[in-house]
N, C-alpha and C positions, 0 to 999 in steps of 0.2 A: 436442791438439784436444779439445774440451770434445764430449762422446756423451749424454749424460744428459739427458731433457726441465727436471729441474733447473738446472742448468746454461747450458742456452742462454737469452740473455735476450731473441732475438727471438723465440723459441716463448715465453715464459715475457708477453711486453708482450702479443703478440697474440690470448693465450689467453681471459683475459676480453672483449675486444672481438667474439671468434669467439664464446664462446658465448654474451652479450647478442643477438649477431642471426641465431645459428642460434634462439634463442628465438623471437624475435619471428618468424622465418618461415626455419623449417625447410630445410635446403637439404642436396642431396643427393650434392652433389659438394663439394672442395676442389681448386683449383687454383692451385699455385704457377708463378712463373719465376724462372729462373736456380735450379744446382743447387744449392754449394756451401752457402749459410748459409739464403735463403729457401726452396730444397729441401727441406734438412736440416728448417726450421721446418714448413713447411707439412706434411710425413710427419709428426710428431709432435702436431702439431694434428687430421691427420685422426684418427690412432690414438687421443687425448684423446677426440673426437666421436662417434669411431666411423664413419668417413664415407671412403668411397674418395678418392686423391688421384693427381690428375695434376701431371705436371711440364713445362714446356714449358722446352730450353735455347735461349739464344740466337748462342751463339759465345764470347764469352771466358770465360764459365765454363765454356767445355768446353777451349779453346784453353790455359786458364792452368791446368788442372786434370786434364787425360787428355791427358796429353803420349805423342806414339808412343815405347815405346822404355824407358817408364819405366812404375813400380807407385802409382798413385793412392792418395790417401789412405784411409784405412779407410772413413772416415764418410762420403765422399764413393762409394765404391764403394757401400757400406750403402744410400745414398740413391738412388743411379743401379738399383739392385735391386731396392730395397721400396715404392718408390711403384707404384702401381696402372697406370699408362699413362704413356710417356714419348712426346713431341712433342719434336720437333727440327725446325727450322726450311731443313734441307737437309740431303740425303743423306751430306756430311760431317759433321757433326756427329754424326749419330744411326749413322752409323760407328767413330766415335770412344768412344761410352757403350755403345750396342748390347749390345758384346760381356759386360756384367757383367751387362745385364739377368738371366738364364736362362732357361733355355727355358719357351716359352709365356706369355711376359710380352708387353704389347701394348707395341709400337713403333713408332710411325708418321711418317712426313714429312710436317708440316705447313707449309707454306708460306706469308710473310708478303705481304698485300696491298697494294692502292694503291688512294686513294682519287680515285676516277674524276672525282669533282664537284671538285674540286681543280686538275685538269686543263684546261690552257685550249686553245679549239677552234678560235681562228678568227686567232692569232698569224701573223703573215709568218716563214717560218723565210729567215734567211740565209747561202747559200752558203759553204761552206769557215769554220763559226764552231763553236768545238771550245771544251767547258764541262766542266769538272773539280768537283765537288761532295764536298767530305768534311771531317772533322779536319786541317789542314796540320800532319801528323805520319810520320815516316819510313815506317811500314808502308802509306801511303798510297800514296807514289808519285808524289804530285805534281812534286817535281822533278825524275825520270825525263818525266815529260808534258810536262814544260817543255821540256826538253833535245831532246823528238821534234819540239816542234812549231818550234823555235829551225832544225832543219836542214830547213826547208820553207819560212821566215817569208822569203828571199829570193826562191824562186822563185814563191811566190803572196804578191803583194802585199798582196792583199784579206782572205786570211786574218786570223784572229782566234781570242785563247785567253782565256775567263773563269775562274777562278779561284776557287771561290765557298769561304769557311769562315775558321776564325781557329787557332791553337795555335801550336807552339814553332816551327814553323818557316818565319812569315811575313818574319821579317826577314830570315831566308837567302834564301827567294824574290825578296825585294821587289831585294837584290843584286844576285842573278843577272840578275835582267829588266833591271837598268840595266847589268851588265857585258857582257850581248848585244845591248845597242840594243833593246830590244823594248817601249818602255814606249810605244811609241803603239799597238802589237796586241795587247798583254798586259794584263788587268787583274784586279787582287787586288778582291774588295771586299769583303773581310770577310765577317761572318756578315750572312745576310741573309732575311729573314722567308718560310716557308716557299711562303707563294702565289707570290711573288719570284720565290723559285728555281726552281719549275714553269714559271712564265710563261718565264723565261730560257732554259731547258730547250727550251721550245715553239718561242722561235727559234732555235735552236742546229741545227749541221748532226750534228755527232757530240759523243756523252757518253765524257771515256776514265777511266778508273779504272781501271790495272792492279795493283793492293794486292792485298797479302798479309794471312791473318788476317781471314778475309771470312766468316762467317758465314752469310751469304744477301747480305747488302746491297739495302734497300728502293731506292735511290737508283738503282741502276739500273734496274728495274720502272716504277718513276717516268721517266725518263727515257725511255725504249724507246716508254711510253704515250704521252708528248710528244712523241712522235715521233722523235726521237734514235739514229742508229745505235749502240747503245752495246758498248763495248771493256771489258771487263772480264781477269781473270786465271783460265790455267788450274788445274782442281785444288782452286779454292775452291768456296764454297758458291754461287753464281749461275750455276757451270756445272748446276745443276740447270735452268736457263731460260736460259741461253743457249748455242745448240749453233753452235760454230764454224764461220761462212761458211754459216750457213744465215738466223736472224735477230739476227746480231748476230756480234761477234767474240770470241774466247782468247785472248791470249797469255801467254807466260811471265811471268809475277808479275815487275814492275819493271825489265822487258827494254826500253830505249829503242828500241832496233834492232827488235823485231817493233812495237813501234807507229809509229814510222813507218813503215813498210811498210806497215799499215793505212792511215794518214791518209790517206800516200799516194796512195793502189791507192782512196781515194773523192775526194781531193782531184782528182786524174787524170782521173775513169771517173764520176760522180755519178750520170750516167743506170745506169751497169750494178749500183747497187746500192740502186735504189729498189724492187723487189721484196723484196730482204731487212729493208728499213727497213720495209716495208708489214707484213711475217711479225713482226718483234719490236713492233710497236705492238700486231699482233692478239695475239700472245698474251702482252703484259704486261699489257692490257685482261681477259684472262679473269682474272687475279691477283686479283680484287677481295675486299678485307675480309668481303663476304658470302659469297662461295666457301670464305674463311678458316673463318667461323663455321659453315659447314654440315658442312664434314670434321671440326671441334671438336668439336660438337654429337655428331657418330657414337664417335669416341673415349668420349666421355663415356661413353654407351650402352654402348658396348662393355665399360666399365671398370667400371661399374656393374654389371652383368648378369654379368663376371666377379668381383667382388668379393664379388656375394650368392654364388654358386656356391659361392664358397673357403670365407666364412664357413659357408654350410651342410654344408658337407661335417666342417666343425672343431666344430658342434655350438654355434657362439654363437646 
Protein backbone atom coordinates (compact mmCIF):
# COMPACT_ATOMS: atom_id res chain seq x y z
CA UNK A 1 0.00 0.00 0.00
CA UNK A 2 1.42 3.21 -1.23
CA UNK A 3 1.90 5.86 2.52
CA UNK A 4 3.75 8.73 1.24
CA UNK A 5 2.01 12.13 -0.05
CA UNK A 6 4.48 11.25 -3.07
CA UNK A 7 3.12 8.46 -3.94
CA UNK A 8 -0.64 8.82 -3.86
CA UNK A 9 -1.77 10.15 -7.16
CA UNK A 10 -5.26 11.13 -5.84
CA UNK A 11 -3.46 13.46 -3.24
CA UNK A 12 -0.86 14.31 -5.68
CA UNK A 13 -4.08 15.44 -8.95
CA UNK A 14 -5.98 17.17 -6.08
CA UNK A 15 -3.24 19.10 -4.57
CA UNK A 16 -2.91 21.93 -7.09
CA UNK A 17 -6.69 22.24 -7.68
CA UNK A 18 -6.90 22.56 -3.59
CA UNK A 19 -4.53 25.19 -3.39
CA UNK A 20 -5.65 27.37 -6.59
CA UNK A 21 -8.98 27.75 -4.49
CA UNK A 22 -7.84 27.76 -1.03
CA UNK A 23 -6.16 30.96 -2.75
CA UNK A 24 -8.78 32.40 -4.21
CA UNK A 25 -10.98 32.15 -0.88
CA UNK A 26 -9.46 30.70 1.84
CA UNK A 27 -11.35 28.02 3.55
CA UNK A 28 -11.00 26.53 6.87
CA UNK A 29 -11.95 23.15 6.92
CA UNK A 30 -11.24 20.08 4.51
CA UNK A 31 -13.73 17.49 4.29
CA UNK A 32 -13.30 14.15 2.71
CA UNK A 33 -15.72 10.86 2.26
CA UNK A 34 -15.24 7.44 2.12
CA UNK A 35 -12.00 6.40 4.22
CA UNK A 36 -9.78 4.15 2.38
CA UNK A 37 -8.14 6.18 -0.70
CA UNK A 38 -10.19 9.85 -0.60
CA UNK A 39 -9.63 9.68 3.26
CA UNK A 40 -6.23 8.77 3.04
CA UNK A 41 -6.13 12.01 0.24
CA UNK A 42 -8.07 14.33 1.83
CA UNK A 43 -5.63 13.91 5.47
CA UNK A 44 -2.67 14.57 3.42
CA UNK A 45 -4.10 17.67 1.55
CA UNK A 46 -5.23 19.14 4.94
CA UNK A 47 -1.58 18.40 6.42
CA UNK A 48 -0.17 20.12 2.80
CA UNK A 49 -2.76 23.37 3.79
CA UNK A 50 -2.47 23.18 6.92
CA UNK A 51 -6.15 22.99 7.60
CA UNK A 52 -8.20 20.54 9.93
CA UNK A 53 -9.96 17.52 8.14
CA UNK A 54 -13.06 15.72 8.60
CA UNK A 55 -14.02 12.40 7.32
CA UNK A 56 -17.31 11.20 6.82
CA UNK A 57 -17.68 6.96 6.03
CA UNK A 58 -20.48 5.73 4.33
CA UNK A 59 -20.69 1.82 4.78
CA UNK A 60 -18.52 -0.16 2.24
CA UNK A 61 -15.46 1.50 3.04
CA UNK A 62 -16.02 0.52 6.36
CA UNK A 63 -17.74 -2.83 5.67
CA UNK A 64 -14.75 -3.89 2.98
CA UNK A 65 -12.15 -2.46 5.24
CA UNK A 66 -12.71 -2.93 9.22
CA UNK A 67 -13.78 -6.36 9.01
CA UNK A 68 -14.80 -7.66 12.97
CA UNK A 69 -12.29 -10.23 13.67
CA UNK A 70 -9.53 -9.10 11.49
CA UNK A 71 -6.40 -6.30 11.76
CA UNK A 72 -7.00 -3.38 9.04
CA UNK A 73 -4.64 -2.03 6.97
CA UNK A 74 -1.93 0.22 8.31
CA UNK A 75 -2.83 3.37 6.20
CA UNK A 76 -6.19 2.81 6.56
CA UNK A 77 -6.07 2.61 10.62
CA UNK A 78 -3.39 5.86 10.23
CA UNK A 79 -6.36 7.55 8.40
CA UNK A 80 -9.48 6.42 10.65
CA UNK A 81 -6.94 8.15 13.59
CA UNK A 82 -5.31 11.22 12.19
CA UNK A 83 -8.07 13.04 10.67
CA UNK A 84 -9.51 15.67 12.87
CA UNK A 85 -13.32 14.44 13.16
CA UNK A 86 -14.81 11.27 11.96
CA UNK A 87 -18.69 11.35 10.78
CA UNK A 88 -20.21 8.12 10.23
CA UNK A 89 -23.42 7.82 8.90
CA UNK A 90 -24.92 5.17 11.67
CA UNK A 91 -24.07 3.99 14.92
CA UNK A 92 -22.59 0.86 13.17
CA UNK A 93 -20.25 2.07 11.32
CA UNK A 94 -18.76 4.55 13.53
CA UNK A 95 -18.59 1.16 15.90
CA UNK A 96 -16.71 -0.35 13.44
CA UNK A 97 -13.65 2.73 13.11
CA UNK A 98 -14.36 4.13 16.59
CA UNK A 99 -12.16 2.00 18.19
CA UNK A 100 -8.73 3.26 16.35
CA UNK A 101 -9.83 6.78 16.64
CA UNK A 102 -7.96 7.41 20.52
CA UNK A 103 -9.07 8.82 22.98
CA UNK A 104 -10.43 12.40 22.80
CA UNK A 105 -10.59 12.26 19.13
CA UNK A 106 -14.22 13.73 17.84
CA UNK A 107 -16.56 10.92 16.70
CA UNK A 108 -19.92 11.51 15.83
CA UNK A 109 -23.27 9.87 14.16
CA UNK A 110 -24.16 11.91 11.45
CA UNK A 111 -27.10 10.81 9.93
CA UNK A 112 -28.19 11.05 6.12
CA UNK A 113 -31.27 13.02 5.11
CA UNK A 114 -34.27 13.11 2.75
CA UNK A 115 -35.26 15.59 0.62
CA UNK A 116 -38.80 16.52 1.89
CA UNK A 117 -39.75 18.73 -1.56
CA UNK A 118 -39.21 15.49 -3.37
CA UNK A 119 -41.74 13.85 -1.62
CA UNK A 120 -45.30 13.73 -3.03
CA UNK A 121 -48.28 14.79 -0.74
CA UNK A 122 -51.44 14.23 -2.04
CA UNK A 123 -50.79 10.22 -3.95
CA UNK A 124 -53.80 7.54 -3.24
CA UNK A 125 -51.70 5.05 -1.45
CA UNK A 126 -53.17 1.29 -2.27
CA UNK A 127 -54.01 -1.33 0.13
CA UNK A 128 -51.78 -4.56 0.43
CA UNK A 129 -49.08 -2.85 -2.43
CA UNK A 130 -45.45 -3.84 -1.09
CA UNK A 131 -42.38 -1.78 -3.16
CA UNK A 132 -38.83 -3.24 -2.94
CA UNK A 133 -36.21 -0.29 -4.10
CA UNK A 134 -32.33 -1.23 -4.40
CA UNK A 135 -29.32 -2.74 -6.47
CA UNK A 136 -31.02 -6.31 -7.70
CA UNK A 137 -28.00 -7.93 -6.08
CA UNK A 138 -27.67 -10.74 -3.47
CA UNK A 139 -26.91 -8.79 -0.28
CA UNK A 140 -30.23 -7.01 -1.13
CA UNK A 141 -32.60 -9.48 -0.55
CA UNK A 142 -34.91 -9.04 -3.01
CA UNK A 143 -35.48 -12.64 -3.76
CA UNK A 144 -35.92 -13.55 -0.08
CA UNK A 145 -39.10 -10.44 -0.71
CA UNK A 146 -40.21 -12.21 -3.49
CA UNK A 147 -40.39 -15.54 -1.91
CA UNK A 148 -42.43 -13.71 1.38
CA UNK A 149 -44.77 -12.04 -0.75
CA UNK A 150 -45.21 -15.47 -3.31
CA UNK A 151 -46.68 -17.37 0.18
CA UNK A 152 -49.54 -14.40 0.54
CA UNK A 153 -50.13 -13.76 -3.37
CA UNK A 154 -53.03 -16.61 -3.07
CA UNK A 155 -54.68 -15.58 -0.22
CA UNK A 156 -54.79 -11.72 -1.01
CA UNK A 157 -55.79 -11.40 -4.39
CA UNK A 158 -55.36 -7.64 -4.68
CA UNK A 159 -52.03 -7.74 -3.30
CA UNK A 160 -49.03 -6.44 -5.23
CA UNK A 161 -45.15 -6.30 -5.22
CA UNK A 162 -42.96 -3.54 -7.20
CA UNK A 163 -39.65 -4.30 -7.75
CA UNK A 164 -37.85 -1.01 -8.49
CA UNK A 165 -33.75 -1.27 -9.78
CA UNK A 166 -31.45 -3.09 -12.33
CA UNK A 167 -28.11 -5.50 -11.59
CA UNK A 168 -26.98 -9.24 -11.92
CA UNK A 169 -29.83 -10.51 -10.62
CA UNK A 170 -32.87 -9.33 -12.65
CA UNK A 171 -32.96 -12.25 -14.92
CA UNK A 172 -33.02 -14.67 -11.86
CA UNK A 173 -36.05 -12.60 -10.61
CA UNK A 174 -37.74 -12.15 -13.94
CA UNK A 175 -37.67 -16.56 -13.70
CA UNK A 176 -38.88 -16.96 -10.56
CA UNK A 177 -41.99 -14.45 -11.01
CA UNK A 178 -42.93 -16.71 -14.01
CA UNK A 179 -42.08 -20.11 -12.13
CA UNK A 180 -44.79 -18.86 -9.40
CA UNK A 181 -47.37 -17.50 -11.69
CA UNK A 182 -46.89 -14.02 -10.36
CA UNK A 183 -46.36 -11.84 -13.28
CA UNK A 184 -49.84 -10.26 -13.21
CA UNK A 185 -48.90 -8.86 -9.21
CA UNK A 186 -45.18 -8.83 -9.65
CA UNK A 187 -43.55 -6.27 -11.51
CA UNK A 188 -39.63 -5.59 -12.19
CA UNK A 189 -39.32 -2.09 -13.73
CA UNK A 190 -36.06 -1.44 -13.93
CA UNK A 191 -34.25 1.60 -12.94
CA UNK A 192 -36.39 4.36 -12.61
CA UNK A 193 -35.91 8.22 -12.30
CA UNK A 194 -35.74 9.20 -8.71
CA UNK A 195 -39.10 11.52 -8.41
CA UNK A 196 -40.64 8.01 -9.84
CA UNK A 197 -39.56 6.01 -7.24
CA UNK A 198 -41.04 8.47 -4.44
CA UNK A 199 -44.20 8.90 -6.10
CA UNK A 200 -44.38 4.91 -6.15
CA UNK A 201 -43.34 4.86 -2.66
CA UNK A 202 -46.22 7.42 -1.93
CA UNK A 203 -48.63 4.69 -3.25
CA UNK A 204 -47.26 1.74 -1.74
CA UNK A 205 -48.79 0.16 1.47
CA UNK A 206 -45.23 -1.17 2.89
CA UNK A 207 -41.48 -0.68 1.78
CA UNK A 208 -39.40 -4.30 2.48
CA UNK A 209 -35.76 -4.20 2.23
CA UNK A 210 -34.38 -6.85 4.58
CA UNK A 211 -30.35 -6.58 3.21
CA UNK A 212 -27.57 -6.99 4.69
CA UNK A 213 -24.43 -4.64 4.54
CA UNK A 214 -26.63 -1.54 5.13
CA UNK A 215 -24.78 1.31 6.00
CA UNK A 216 -27.65 3.67 6.99
CA UNK A 217 -29.75 3.25 3.80
CA UNK A 218 -31.33 6.60 2.55
CA UNK A 219 -34.22 4.54 0.75
CA UNK A 220 -35.81 3.70 3.68
CA UNK A 221 -36.04 7.44 5.27
CA UNK A 222 -37.40 7.98 1.96
CA UNK A 223 -39.90 5.65 1.95
CA UNK A 224 -41.21 5.94 5.87
CA UNK A 225 -41.54 9.98 4.68
CA UNK A 226 -43.96 8.59 1.90
CA UNK A 227 -45.49 7.08 4.00
CA UNK A 228 -44.51 3.47 3.80
CA UNK A 229 -44.53 0.97 6.65
CA UNK A 230 -41.01 0.09 6.08
CA UNK A 231 -39.22 -3.41 6.99
CA UNK A 232 -35.87 -3.21 7.06
CA UNK A 233 -32.94 -5.75 8.77
CA UNK A 234 -31.85 -6.06 12.23
CA UNK A 235 -28.25 -5.00 13.35
CA UNK A 236 -27.54 -2.73 10.34
CA UNK A 237 -27.28 0.76 10.06
CA UNK A 238 -31.23 1.92 9.90
CA UNK A 239 -31.74 0.24 13.01
CA UNK A 240 -30.49 3.62 14.17
CA UNK A 241 -34.27 4.99 12.90
CA UNK A 242 -36.09 2.21 12.90
CA UNK A 243 -37.03 0.76 16.36
CA UNK A 244 -38.87 -2.55 15.88
CA UNK A 245 -42.83 -2.44 16.11
CA UNK A 246 -42.85 0.83 17.16
CA UNK A 247 -42.42 2.90 13.75
CA UNK A 248 -41.41 0.56 11.41
CA UNK A 249 -40.12 -3.01 11.54
CA UNK A 250 -36.53 -5.53 12.11
CA UNK A 251 -36.12 -8.45 11.01
CA UNK A 252 -33.26 -10.88 10.51
CA UNK A 253 -31.12 -9.84 7.52
CA UNK A 254 -32.82 -12.16 4.51
CA UNK A 255 -35.00 -14.22 6.82
CA UNK A 256 -38.15 -14.82 4.37
CA UNK A 257 -40.12 -16.36 7.33
CA UNK A 258 -39.97 -13.13 9.64
CA UNK A 259 -41.12 -10.91 6.71
CA UNK A 260 -43.88 -12.56 5.99
CA UNK A 261 -45.03 -12.64 9.24
CA UNK A 262 -44.65 -8.81 8.94
CA UNK A 263 -46.60 -8.51 5.57
CA UNK A 264 -48.81 -10.57 7.15
CA UNK A 265 -49.63 -9.22 10.57
CA UNK A 266 -50.42 -5.52 8.18
CA UNK A 267 -51.87 -7.33 5.37
CA UNK A 268 -54.43 -8.96 8.17
CA UNK A 269 -54.73 -5.93 10.65
CA UNK A 270 -54.14 -2.55 8.44
CA UNK A 271 -56.20 -0.47 10.86
CA UNK A 272 -53.89 -1.70 13.83
CA UNK A 273 -50.81 -0.33 12.25
CA UNK A 274 -51.62 2.98 11.08
CA UNK A 275 -50.23 4.69 14.27
CA UNK A 276 -46.82 3.03 13.68
CA UNK A 277 -47.08 4.12 9.82
CA UNK A 278 -47.99 7.69 11.26
CA UNK A 279 -44.58 7.45 13.92
CA UNK A 280 -42.19 6.39 10.93
CA UNK A 281 -43.47 9.27 8.53
CA UNK A 282 -42.93 11.75 11.49
CA UNK A 283 -39.81 10.84 12.14
CA UNK A 284 -38.25 10.10 8.83
CA UNK A 285 -39.55 13.87 8.17
CA UNK A 286 -37.28 15.25 10.88
CA UNK A 287 -34.28 13.43 8.88
CA UNK A 288 -34.01 16.29 6.55
CA UNK A 289 -30.63 17.47 4.59
CA UNK A 290 -30.82 20.72 6.82
CA UNK A 291 -30.85 18.76 10.12
CA UNK A 292 -27.94 16.88 8.33
CA UNK A 293 -26.03 20.29 7.61
CA UNK A 294 -26.64 21.82 11.20
CA UNK A 295 -24.99 18.76 13.12
CA UNK A 296 -22.12 19.03 10.23
CA UNK A 297 -21.68 22.48 10.72
CA UNK A 298 -21.17 21.85 14.75
CA UNK A 299 -18.47 18.96 13.96
CA UNK A 300 -16.71 21.30 11.91
CA UNK A 301 -16.68 23.77 15.07
CA UNK A 302 -15.80 21.47 17.06
CA UNK A 303 -12.78 20.13 14.90
CA UNK A 304 -11.71 23.46 14.28
CA UNK A 305 -11.52 24.80 17.85
CA UNK A 306 -9.79 21.31 18.48
CA UNK A 307 -7.24 21.46 16.01
CA UNK A 308 -6.25 25.15 16.87
CA UNK A 309 -5.86 23.87 20.57
CA UNK A 310 -3.55 20.82 19.39
CA UNK A 311 -1.64 23.01 17.19
CA UNK A 312 -1.00 25.70 19.88
CA UNK A 313 -0.07 23.57 22.46
CA UNK A 314 2.72 21.90 19.55
CA UNK A 315 3.91 25.48 19.19
CA UNK A 316 3.01 25.79 15.22
Amino acid sequence: MPTTPAKNLLYRAALPIAKALHAQKPFDLLHAHMLPREGHAGRLLGRALGLPVALTVHGTDVFHYFIPGQTPWKRNVETARRVDALMAVSSLLLSRVAPYRGEGRISRVVQNGVDLSLVPENEARRPRAVISVGTLKARKCMDKTLEAFARLADEYGDATLTIVGIGEMEAQLKARIVELRLQESVTLTGGLPHEEVLRRMAQSDLFVLPSWGEGYGIVYIEAMAAGCIAVGAENEGIADTITDGENGFLVPAGDTDAVERVVRAVFAHPEAYEALRARGMRDARELTWAHNAEITAGVYREAMEHWRKEHAQAGH
